[in-house]
VODREN-93256 format. One record per atom (N, C-alpha, C): residue in one letter; x, y, z. Coordinates in steps of 0.02 Angstrom, whole numbers, plus 50000, padded with zeros to 5 digits. Layout:
VODREN-93256
AXYZ/...
END
This chain:
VODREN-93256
X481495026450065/X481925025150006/X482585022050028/X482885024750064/X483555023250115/X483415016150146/X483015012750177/X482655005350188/X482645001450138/X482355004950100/X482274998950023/X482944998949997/X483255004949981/X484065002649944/X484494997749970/X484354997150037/X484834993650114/X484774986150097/X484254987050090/X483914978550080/X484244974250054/X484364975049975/X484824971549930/X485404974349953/X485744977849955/X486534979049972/X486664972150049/X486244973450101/X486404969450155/X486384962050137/X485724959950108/X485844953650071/X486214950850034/X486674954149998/X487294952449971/X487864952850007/X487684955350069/X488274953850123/X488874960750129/X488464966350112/X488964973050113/X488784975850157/X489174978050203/X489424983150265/X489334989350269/X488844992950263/X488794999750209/X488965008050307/X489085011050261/X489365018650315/X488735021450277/X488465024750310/X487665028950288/X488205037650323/X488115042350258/X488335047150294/X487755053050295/X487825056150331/X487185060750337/X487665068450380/X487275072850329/X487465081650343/X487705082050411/X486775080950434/X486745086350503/X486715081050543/X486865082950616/X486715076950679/X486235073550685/X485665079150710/X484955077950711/X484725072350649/X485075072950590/X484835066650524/X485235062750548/X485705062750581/X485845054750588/X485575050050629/X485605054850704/X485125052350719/X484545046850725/X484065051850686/X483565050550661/X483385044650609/X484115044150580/X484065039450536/X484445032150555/X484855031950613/X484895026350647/X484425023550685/X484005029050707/X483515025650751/X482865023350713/X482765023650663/X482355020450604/X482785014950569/X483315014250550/X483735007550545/X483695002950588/X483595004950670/X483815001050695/X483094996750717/X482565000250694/X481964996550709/X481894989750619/X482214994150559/X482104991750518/X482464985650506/X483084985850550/X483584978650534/X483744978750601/X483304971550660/X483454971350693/X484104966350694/X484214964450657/X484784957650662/X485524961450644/X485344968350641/X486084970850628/X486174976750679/X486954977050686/X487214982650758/X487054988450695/X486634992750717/X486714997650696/X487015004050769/X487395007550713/X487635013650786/X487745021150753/X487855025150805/X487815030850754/X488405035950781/X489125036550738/X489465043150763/X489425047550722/X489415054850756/X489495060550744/X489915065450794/X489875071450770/X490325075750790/X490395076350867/X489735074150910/X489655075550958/X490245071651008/X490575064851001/X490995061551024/X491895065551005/X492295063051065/X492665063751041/X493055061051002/X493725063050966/X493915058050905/X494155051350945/X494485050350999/X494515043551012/X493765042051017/X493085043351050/X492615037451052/X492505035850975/X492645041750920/X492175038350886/X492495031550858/X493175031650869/X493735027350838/X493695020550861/X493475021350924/X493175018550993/X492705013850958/X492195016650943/X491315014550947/X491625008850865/X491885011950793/X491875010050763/X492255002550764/X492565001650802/X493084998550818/X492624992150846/X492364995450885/X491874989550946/X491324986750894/X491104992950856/X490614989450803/X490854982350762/X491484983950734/X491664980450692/X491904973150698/X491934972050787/X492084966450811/X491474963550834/X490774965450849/X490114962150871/X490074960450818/X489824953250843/X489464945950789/X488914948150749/X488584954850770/X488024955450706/X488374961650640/X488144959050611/X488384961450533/X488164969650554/X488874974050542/X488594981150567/X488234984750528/X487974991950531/X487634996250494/X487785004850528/X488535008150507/X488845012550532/X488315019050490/X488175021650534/X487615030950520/X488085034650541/X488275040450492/X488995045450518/X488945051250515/X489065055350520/X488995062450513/X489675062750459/X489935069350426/X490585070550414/X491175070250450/X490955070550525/X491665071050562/X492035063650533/X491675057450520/X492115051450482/X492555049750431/X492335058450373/X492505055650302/X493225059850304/X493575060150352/X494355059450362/X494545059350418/X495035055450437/X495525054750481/X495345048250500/X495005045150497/X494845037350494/X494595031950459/X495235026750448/X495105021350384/X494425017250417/X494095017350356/X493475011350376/X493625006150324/X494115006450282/X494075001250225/X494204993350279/X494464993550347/X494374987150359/X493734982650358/X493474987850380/X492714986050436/X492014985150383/X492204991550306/X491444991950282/X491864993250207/X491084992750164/X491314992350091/X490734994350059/X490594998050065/X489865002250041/X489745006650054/X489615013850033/X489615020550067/X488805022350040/X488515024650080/X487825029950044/X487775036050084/X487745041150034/X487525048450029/X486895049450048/X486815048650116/X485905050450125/X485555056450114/X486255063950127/X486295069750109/X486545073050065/X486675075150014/X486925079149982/X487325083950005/X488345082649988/X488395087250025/X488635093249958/X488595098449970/X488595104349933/X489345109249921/X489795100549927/X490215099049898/X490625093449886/X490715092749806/X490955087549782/X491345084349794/X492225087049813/X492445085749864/X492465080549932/X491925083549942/X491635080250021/X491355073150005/X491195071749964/X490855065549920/X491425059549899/X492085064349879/X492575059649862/X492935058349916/X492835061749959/X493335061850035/X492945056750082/X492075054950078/X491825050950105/X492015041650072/X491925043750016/X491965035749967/X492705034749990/X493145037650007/X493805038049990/X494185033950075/X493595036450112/X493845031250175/X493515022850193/X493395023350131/X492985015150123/X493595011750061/X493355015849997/X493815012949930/X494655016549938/X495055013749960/X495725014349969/X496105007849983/X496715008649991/X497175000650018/X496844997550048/X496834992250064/X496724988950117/X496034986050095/X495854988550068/X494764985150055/X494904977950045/X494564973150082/X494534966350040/X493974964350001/X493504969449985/X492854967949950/X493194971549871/X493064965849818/X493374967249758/X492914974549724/X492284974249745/X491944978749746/X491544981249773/X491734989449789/X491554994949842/X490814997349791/X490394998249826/X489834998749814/X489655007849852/X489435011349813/X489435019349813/X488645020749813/X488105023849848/X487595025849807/X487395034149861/X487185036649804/X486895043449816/X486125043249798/X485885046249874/X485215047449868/X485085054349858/X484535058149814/X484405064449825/X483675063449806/X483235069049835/X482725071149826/X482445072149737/X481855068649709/X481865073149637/X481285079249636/X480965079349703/X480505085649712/X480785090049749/X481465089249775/X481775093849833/X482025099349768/X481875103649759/X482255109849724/X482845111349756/X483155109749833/X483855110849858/X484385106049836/X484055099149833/X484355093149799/X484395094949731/X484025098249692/X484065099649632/X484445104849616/X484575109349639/X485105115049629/X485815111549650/X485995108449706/X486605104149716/X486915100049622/X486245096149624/X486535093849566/X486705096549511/X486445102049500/X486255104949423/X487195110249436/X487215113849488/X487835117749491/X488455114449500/X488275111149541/X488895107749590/X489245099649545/X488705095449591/X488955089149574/X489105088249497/X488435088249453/X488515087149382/X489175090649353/X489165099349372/X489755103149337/X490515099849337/X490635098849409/X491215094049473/X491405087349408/X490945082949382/X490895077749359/X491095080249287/X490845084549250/X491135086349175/X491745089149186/X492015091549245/X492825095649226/X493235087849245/X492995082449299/X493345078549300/X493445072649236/X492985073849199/X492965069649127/X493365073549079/X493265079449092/X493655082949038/X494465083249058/X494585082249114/X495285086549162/X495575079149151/X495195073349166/X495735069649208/X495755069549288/X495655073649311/X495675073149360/X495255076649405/X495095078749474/X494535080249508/X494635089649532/X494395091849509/X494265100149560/X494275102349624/X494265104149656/X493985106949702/X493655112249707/X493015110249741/X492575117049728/X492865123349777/X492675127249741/X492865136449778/X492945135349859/X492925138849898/X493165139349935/X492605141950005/X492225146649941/X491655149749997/X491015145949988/X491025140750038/X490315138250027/X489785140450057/X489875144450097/X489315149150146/X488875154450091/X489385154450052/X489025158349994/X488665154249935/X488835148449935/X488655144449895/X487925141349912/X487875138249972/X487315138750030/X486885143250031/X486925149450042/X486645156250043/X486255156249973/X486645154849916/X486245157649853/X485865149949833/X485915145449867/X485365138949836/X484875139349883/X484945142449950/X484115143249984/X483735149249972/X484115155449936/X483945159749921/X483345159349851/X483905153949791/X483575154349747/X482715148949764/X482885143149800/X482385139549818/X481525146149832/X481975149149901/X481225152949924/X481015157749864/X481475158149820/X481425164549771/X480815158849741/X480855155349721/X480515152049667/X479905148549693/X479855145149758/X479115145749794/X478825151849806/X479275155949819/X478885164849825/X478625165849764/X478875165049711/X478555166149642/X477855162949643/X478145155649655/X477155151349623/X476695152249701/X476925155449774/X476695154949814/X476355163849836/X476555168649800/X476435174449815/X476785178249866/X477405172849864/X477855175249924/X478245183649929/X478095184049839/X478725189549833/X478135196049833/X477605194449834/X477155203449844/X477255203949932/X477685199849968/X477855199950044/X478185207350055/X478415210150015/X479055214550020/X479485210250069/X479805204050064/X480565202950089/X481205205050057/X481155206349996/X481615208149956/X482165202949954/X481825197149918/X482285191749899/X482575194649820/X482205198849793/X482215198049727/X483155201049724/X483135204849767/X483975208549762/X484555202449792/X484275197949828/X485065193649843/X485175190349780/X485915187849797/X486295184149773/X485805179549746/X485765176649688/X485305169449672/X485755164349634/X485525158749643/X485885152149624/X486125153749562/X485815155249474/X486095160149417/X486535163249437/X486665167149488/X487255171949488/X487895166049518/X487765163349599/X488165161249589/X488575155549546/X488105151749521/X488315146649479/X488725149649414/X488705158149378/X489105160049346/X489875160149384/X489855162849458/X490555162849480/X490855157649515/X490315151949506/X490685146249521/X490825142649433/X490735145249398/X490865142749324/X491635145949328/X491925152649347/X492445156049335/X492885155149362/X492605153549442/X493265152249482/X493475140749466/X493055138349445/X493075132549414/X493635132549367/X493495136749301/X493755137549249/X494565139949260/X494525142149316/X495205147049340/X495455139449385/X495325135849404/X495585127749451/X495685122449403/X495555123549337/X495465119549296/X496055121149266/X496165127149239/X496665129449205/X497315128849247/X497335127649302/X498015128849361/X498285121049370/X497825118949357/X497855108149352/X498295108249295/X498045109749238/X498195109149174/X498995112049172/X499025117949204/X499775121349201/X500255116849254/X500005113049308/X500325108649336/X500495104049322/X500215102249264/X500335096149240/X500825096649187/X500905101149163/X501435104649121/X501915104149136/X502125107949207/X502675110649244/X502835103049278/X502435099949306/X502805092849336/X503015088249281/X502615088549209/X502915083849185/X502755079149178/X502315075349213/X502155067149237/X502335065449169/X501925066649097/X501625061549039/X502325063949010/X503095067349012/X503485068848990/X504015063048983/X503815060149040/X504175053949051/X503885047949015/X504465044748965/X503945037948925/X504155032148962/X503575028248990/X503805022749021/X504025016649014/X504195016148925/X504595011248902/X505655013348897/X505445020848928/X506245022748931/X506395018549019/X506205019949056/X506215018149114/X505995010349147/X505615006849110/X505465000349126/X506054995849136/X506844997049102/X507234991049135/X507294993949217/X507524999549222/X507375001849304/X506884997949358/X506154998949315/X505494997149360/X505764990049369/X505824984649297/X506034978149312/X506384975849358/X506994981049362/X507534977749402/X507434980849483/X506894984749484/X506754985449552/X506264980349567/X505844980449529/X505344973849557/X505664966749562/X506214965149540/X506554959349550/X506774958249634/X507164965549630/X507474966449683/X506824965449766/X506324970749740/X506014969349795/X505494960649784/X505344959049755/X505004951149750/X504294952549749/X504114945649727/X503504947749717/X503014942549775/X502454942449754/X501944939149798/X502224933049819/X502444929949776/X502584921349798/X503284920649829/X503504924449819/X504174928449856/X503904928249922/X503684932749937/X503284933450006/X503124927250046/X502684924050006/X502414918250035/X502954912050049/X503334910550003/X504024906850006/X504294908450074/X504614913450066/X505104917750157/X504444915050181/X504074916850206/X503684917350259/X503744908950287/X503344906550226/X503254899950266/X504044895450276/X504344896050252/X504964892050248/X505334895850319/X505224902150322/X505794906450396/X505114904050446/X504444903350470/X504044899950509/X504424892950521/X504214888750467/X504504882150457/X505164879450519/X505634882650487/X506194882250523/X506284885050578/X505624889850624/X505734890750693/X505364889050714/X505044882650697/X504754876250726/X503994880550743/X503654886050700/X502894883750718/X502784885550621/X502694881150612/X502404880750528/X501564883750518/X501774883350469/X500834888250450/X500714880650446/X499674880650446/X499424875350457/X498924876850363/X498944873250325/X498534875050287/X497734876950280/X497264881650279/X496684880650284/X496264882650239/X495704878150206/X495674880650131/X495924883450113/X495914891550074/X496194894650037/X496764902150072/X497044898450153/X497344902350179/X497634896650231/X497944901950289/X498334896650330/X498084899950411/X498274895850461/X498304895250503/X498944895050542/X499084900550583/X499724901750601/X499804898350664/X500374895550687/X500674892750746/X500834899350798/X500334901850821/X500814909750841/X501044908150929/X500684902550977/X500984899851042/X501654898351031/X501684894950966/X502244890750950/X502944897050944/X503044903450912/X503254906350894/X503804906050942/X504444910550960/X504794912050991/X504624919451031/X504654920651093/X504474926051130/X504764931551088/X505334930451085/X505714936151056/X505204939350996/X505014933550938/X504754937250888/X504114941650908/X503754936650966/X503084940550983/X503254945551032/X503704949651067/X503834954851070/X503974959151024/X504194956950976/X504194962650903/X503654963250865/X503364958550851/X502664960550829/X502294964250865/X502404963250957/X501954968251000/X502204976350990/X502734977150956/X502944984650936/X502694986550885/X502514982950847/X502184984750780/X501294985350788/X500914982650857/X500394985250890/X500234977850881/X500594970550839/X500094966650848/X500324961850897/X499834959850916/X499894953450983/X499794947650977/X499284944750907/X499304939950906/X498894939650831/X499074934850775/X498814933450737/X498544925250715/X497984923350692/X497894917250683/X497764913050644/X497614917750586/X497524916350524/X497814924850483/X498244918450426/X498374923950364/X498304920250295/X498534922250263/X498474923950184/X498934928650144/X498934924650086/X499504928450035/X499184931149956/X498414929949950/X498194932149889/X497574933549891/X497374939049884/X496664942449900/X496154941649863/X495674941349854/X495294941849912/X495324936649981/X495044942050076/X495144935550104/X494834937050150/X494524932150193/X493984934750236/X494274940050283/X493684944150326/X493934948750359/X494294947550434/X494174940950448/X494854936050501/X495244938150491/X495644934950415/X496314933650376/X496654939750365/X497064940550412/X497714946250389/X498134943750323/X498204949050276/X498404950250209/X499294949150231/X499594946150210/X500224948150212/X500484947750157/X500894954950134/X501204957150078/X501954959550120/X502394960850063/X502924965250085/X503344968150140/X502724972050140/X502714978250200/X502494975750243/X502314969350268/X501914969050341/X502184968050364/X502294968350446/X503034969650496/X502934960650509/X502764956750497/X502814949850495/X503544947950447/X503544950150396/X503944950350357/X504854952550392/X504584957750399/X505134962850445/X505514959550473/X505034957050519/X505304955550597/X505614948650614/X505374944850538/X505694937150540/X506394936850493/X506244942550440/X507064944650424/X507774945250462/X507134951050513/X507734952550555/X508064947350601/X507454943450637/X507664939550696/X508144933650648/X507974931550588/X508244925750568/X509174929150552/X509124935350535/X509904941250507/X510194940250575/X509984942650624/X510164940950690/X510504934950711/X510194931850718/X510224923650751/X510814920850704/X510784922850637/X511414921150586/X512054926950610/X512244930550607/X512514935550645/X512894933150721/X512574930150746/X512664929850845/X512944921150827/X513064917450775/X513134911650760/X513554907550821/X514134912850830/X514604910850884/X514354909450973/X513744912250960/X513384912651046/X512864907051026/X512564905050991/X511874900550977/X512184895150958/X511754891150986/X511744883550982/X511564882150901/X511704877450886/X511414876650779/X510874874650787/X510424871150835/X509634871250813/X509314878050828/X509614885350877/X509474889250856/X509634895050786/X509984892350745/X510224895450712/X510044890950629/X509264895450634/X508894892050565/X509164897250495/X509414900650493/X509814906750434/X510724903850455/X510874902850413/X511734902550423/X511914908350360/X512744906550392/X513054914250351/X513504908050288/X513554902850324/X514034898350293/X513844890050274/X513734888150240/X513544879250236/X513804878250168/X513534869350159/X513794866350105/X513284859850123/X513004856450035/X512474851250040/X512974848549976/X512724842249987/X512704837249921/X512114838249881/X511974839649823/X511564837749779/X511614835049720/X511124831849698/X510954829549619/X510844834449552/X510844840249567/X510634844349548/X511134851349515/X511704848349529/X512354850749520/X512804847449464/X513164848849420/X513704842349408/X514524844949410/X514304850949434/X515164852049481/X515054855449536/X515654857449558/X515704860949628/X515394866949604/X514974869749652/X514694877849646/X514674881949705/X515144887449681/X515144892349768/X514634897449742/X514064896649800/X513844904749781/X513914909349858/X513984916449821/X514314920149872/X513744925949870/X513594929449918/X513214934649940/X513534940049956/X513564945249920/X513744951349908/X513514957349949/X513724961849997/X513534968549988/X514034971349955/X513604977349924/X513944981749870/X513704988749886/X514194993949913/X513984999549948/X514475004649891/X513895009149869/X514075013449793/X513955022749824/X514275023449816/X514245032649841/X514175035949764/X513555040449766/X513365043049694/X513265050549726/X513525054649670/X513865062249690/X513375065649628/X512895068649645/X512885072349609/X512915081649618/X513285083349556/X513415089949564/X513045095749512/X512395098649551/X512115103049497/X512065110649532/X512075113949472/X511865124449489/X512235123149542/X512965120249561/X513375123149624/X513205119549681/X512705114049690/X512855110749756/X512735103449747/X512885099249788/X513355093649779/X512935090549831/X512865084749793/X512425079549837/X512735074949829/X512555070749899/X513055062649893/X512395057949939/X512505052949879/X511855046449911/X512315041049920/X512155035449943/X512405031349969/X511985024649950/X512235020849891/X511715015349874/X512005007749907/X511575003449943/X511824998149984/X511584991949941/X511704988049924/X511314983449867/X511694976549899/X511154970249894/X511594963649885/X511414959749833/X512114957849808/X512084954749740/X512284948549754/X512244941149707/X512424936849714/X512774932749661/X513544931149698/X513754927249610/X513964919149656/X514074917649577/X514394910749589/X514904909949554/X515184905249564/X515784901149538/X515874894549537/X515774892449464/X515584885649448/X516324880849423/X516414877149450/X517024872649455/X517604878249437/X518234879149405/X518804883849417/X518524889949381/X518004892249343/X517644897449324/X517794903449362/X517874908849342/X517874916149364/X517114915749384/X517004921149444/X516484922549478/X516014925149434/X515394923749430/X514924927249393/X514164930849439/X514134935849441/X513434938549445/X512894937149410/X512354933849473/X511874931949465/X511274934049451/X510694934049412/X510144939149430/X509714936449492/X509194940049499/X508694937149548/X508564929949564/X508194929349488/X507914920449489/X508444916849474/X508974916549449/X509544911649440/X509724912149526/X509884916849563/X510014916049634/X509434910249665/X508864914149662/X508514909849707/X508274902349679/X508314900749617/X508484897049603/X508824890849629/X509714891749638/X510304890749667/X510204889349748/X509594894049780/X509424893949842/X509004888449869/X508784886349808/X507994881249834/X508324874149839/X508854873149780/X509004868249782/X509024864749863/X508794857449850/X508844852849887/X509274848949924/X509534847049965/X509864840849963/X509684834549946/X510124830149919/X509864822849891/X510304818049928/X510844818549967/X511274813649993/X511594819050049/X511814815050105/X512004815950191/X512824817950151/X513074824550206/X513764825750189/X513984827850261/X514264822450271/X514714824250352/X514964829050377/X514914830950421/X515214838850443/X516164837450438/X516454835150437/X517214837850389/X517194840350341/X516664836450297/X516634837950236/X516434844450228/X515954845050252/X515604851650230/X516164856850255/X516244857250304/X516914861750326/X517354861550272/X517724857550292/X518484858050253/X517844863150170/X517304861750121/X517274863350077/X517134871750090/X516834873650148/X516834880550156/X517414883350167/X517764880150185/X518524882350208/X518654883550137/X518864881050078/X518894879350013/X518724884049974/X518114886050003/X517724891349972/X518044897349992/X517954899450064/X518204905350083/X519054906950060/X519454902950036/X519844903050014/X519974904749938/X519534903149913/X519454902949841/X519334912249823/X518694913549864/X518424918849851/X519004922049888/X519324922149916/X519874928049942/X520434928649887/X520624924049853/X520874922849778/X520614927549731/X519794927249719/X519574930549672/X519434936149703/X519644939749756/X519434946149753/X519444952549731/X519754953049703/X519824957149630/X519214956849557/X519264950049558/X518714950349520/X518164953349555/X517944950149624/X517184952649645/X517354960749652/X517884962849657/X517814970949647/X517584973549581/X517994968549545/X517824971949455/X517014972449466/X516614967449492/X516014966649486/X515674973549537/X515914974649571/X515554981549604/X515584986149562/X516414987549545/X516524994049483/X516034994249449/X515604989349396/X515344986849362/X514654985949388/X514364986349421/X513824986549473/X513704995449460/X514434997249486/X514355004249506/X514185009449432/X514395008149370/X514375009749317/X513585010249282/X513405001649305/X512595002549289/X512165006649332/X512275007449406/X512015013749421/X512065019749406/X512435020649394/X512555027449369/X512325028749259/X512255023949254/X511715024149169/X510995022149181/X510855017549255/X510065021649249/X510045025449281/X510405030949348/X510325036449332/X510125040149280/X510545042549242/X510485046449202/X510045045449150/X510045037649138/X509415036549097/X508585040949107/X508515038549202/X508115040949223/X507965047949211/X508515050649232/X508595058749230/X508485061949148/X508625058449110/X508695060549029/X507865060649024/X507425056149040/X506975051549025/X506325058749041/X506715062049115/X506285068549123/X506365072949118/X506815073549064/X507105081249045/X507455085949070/X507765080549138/X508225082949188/X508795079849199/X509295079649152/X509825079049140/X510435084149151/X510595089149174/X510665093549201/X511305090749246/X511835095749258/X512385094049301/X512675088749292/X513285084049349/X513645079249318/X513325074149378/X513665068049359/X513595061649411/X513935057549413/X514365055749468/X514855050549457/X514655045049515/X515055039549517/X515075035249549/X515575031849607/X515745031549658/X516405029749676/X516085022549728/X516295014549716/X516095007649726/X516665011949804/X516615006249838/X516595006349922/X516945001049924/X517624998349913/X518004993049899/X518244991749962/X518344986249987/X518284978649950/X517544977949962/X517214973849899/X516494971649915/X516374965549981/X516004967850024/X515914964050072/X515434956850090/X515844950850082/X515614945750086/X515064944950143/X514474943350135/X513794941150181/X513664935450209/X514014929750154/X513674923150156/X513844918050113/X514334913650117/X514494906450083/X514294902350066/X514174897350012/X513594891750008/X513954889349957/X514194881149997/X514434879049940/X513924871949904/X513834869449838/X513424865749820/X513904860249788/X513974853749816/X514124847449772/X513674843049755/X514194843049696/X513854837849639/X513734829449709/X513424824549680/X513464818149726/X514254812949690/X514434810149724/X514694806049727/X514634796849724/X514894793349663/X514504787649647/X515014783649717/X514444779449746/X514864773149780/X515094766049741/
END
C-alpha cells in the first residue's frame, strides 16, 4: 500500500519523510523502498544514531543528486527542521498520539517550506482492530475538540495506559470469537479500551475547558484589530516590505562592484566579486558562500530566499553604515553610502534639503508601584523645500526623494559649498527639528496607550521625555537644473 501511494507523490516531484513507530519498521521499510525505487537515495534514521549523525545523514541525503526518500523513526519529529530538504510527510504507523502526528507534519509544514503545498497522508490498517481503536478514541475524538476548540489538545498524559487498554481490548475481542476467554487468563477484569476511552473523554473535557479559560484570561479576541491597525501600518512601513528588500539589496551589491546577474525568475550573485570583509561576516552567520538568490517565492531548492531577516541584509547595512561612518579614513570609491551629498536634478523645481533624523524617546511607565523606562530609537526623515520650515516625511515620500536620479553633472564646489548651505540651514532650524521629536514623542505615547486601551490594559500612567537635540545622520541636498 505504502509503494503504491509513493508512486504518484514521487512523480509529481515530492520529497516525502516516511515516519514509522518502531525501529525494526523502519527498517524494514527502507529496505523494501529501496529495492522499490531504485533511482532514489533512500536512507533510514532512527533512534539508534546519535543526534549529530542523524542531522549528519539528513543533511548528506539532501545534497546527493538522486531525489531522496527519508524512513524515520520519531526521534525526527522534533528538534530537526526538514522543511528545507522534504515536503511530504506519511504516517506509516499510527501513533497513539495525536500530538505526535502534529509534531511530525510540523517539521516539514513550517517557515521556510518552498513547496506551496505540503502534502500529509496517513496510512492505517482497516482490518487491524489496533488501527481501529487508535482511530475511533484518539485521532477522530483529537480532531472534533480541535473543530470545536479552535485549536489542538493534547492528549492525557499516560499513554502506557492508553496502550495497555487498546491491546487489552483487541485480545479481549479475538478471545471472544476465538475461545480465547474459556483460557482462564482473566482478560475479562483489565482495564478495556470502553473504560479507558470514558477517562480519556474526562480528562479531554477537563484540557478543553482550561484552553477555553485561557483564552479568556489572555484575551487574544479582546483586542479589535481595526483599533490597532494604524500601529501595524506604521510598523510595516517602518520595517519595508518585499521590494524594499530587493531594492537595498541589489542597489548596496551594485555599488560594491559585484551586481546580481539576472536569471530567469531569480539572480545570480557575484559572491568572488564581494569584498572579504563582507564574506567574513556572512562566514559568522555560518554562510560561506551563496550563488543564487531570490526575492519572491516560490524558488528552487538552489535559490536562497532573501527576506528581511537574512543576515545578507544585515551585514550589507552594516558594512555600507560603516564605510559611511569611517568617511574620513576611505578613499570615495570606497565609500558607496555617504552621510552627506548633493545632485542636480530635473525632478525638483527648487532647492530641497532632506535630512535624516535619529530620534531617541525615553517612555516611563509607572504601574501598582514600579516604574519602567524603555528607550525608543527611531529615524525619521524631513525636508525642506526652498525657505519652507522643515517638514516630516513618511516612508514612501522619503524613499521616494531617495531614488531620485541625477539628470545633469554638478562640480564638486558646487556640491560642497550646497552641503555647507545645508548644514547651515538645518543648524538654523533646530528648534524646529526638536518641535518635531516633541511631536514624534507625543504620537508615541497615543499609540501607546491606544494599544494598551485596545487590551483592557490601560492601567497606571505614561509619559514621554524626547532626548534633545535630535541627532542629525545624513544630508542630501537636491537641485533643481539650471538653463544654459
Amino acid at each position: 500500500q505504502l509503494i503504491a501511494k509513493l508512486k504518484p507523490i514521487l512523480e509529481e516531484g515530492y520529497r516525502p519523510v516516511i515516519f514509522c513507530r518502531y525501529i525494526p519498521t523502519a527498517h524494514y521499510v527502507a529496505e523494501h523502498l529501496a529495492k522499490a525505487f531504485k533511482s532514489h537515495n533512500v536512507q533510514c534514521v532512527t533512534g539508534e544514531l546519535h543526534p549529530a549523525e542523524r542531522e549528519e545523514r539528513v543533511e548528506a541525503q539532501a545534497n546527493e543528486d538522486e531525489p531522496p526518500i527519508l524512513v524515520a523513526t520519531d526521534c525526527l519529529s522534533e528538534g530537526i527542521n526538514l522543511q528545507e530538504h522534504f515536503d511530504a510527510v506519511i504516517h506509516y504507523d499510527l501513533a497513539w498520539n495525536p500530538t505526535r502526528h502534529e509534531q511530525r507534519e510540523g517539521r516539514v509544514d513550517r517557515f521556510g517550506q518552498r513547496t506551496p503545498v505540503v502534502k500529509a497522508l496517513m496510512i492505517y490498517g482497516d482490518n487491524n482492530p489496533v488501527d481501529g481503536a487508535v482511530l475511533r478514541v484518539i485521532i477522530r475524538k483529537a480532531e472534533a475538540i480541535r473543530k470545536a476548540l479552535g485549536v489542538s489538545v493534547p492528549m492525557p498524559e499516560d499513554e502506557n495506559r492508553v496502550t495497555q487498554a487498546i491491546m487489552q481490548t483487541v485480545l479481549l475481542t479475538r478471545g471472544l470469537d476465538s475461545g480465547m476467554s474459556q483460557m482462564g487468563l482473566g482478560l475479562e477484569e483489565v482495564e478495556t479500551l470502553d473504560d479507558i476511552e470514558q477517562q480519556v473523554n474526562v480528562s479531554w473535557e477537563s484540557a478543553r475547558d482550561k484552553a477555553r479559560r485561557n483564552r479568556t484570561i489572555f484575551a487574544q479576541q479582546a483586542i479589535h484589530p481595526e483599533e490597532v491597525l494604524p500601529e501595524w501600518q506604521r510598523m510595516q512601513e517602518v520595517l519595508g516590505s518585499q521590494d524594499d528588500v530587493q531594492r537595498f539589496i541589489t542597489k548596496a551589491l551594485a555599488a560594491l562592484r559585484a551586481p546580481l546577474q539576472p536569471y530567469r525568475q531569480h539572480y545570480r550573485m557575484s559572491w568572488s566579486e564581494l569584498p572579504q570583509a563582507i564574506k567574513e561576516r556572512m562566514a559568522g552567520h555560518g554562510i560561506r558562500r551563496m550563488d543564487q538568490i531570490g526575492f519572491t517565492l516560490p524558488l528552487p531548492r538552489d535559490v536562497v530566499y532573501i527576506q528581511r531577516s537574512h543576515p545578507l541584509v544585515t551585514v550589507l547595512a552594516d558594512e555600507l553604515a560603516e564605510r559611511a561612518l569611517e568617511s574620513d579614513y576611505l578613499p570615495a570609491a570606497d565609500r558607496p553610502a555617504r552621510r552627506a551629498g548633493a545632485i542636480t536634478t530635473n525632478q525638483v523645481n527648487q532647492r530641497t534639503i532632506i535630512a535624516l533624523l535619529r530620534l531617541r524617546t525615553n517612555l516611563v511607565v509607572e504601574r501598582e508601584g514600579t516604574r519602567r523606562e524603555m528607550l525608543a530609537e527611531e529615524a525619521v526623515t524631513v525636508a525642506i523645500e526652498g525657505n519652507q520650515a522643515p517638514q516630516q516625511l513618511d516612508t514612501e515620500e522619503a524613499v521616494k526623494l531617495f531614488n531620485l536620479e541625477a539628470t545633469q553633472n554638478t562640480v564638486p564646489d558646487v556640491r560642497e559649498r550646497a552641503v555647507r548651505q545645508a548644514l547651515e540651514r538645518l543648524q538654523e532650524q533646530q528648534s524646529t527639528l526638536d518641535t518635531i521629536a516633541r511631536e514624534h514623542g507625543q504620537q508615541l505615547l497615543k499609540d501607546h496607550r491606544r494599544v494598551r486601551d485596545s487590551e483592557r490594559d490601560g492601567r497606571g500612567t505614561f509619559q514621554v521625555n524626547p532626548q534633545l537635540p535630535a541627532d542629525i545622520l545624513g544630508v542630501y541636498v537636491l537641485m533643481p537644473e539650471v538653463a544654459f
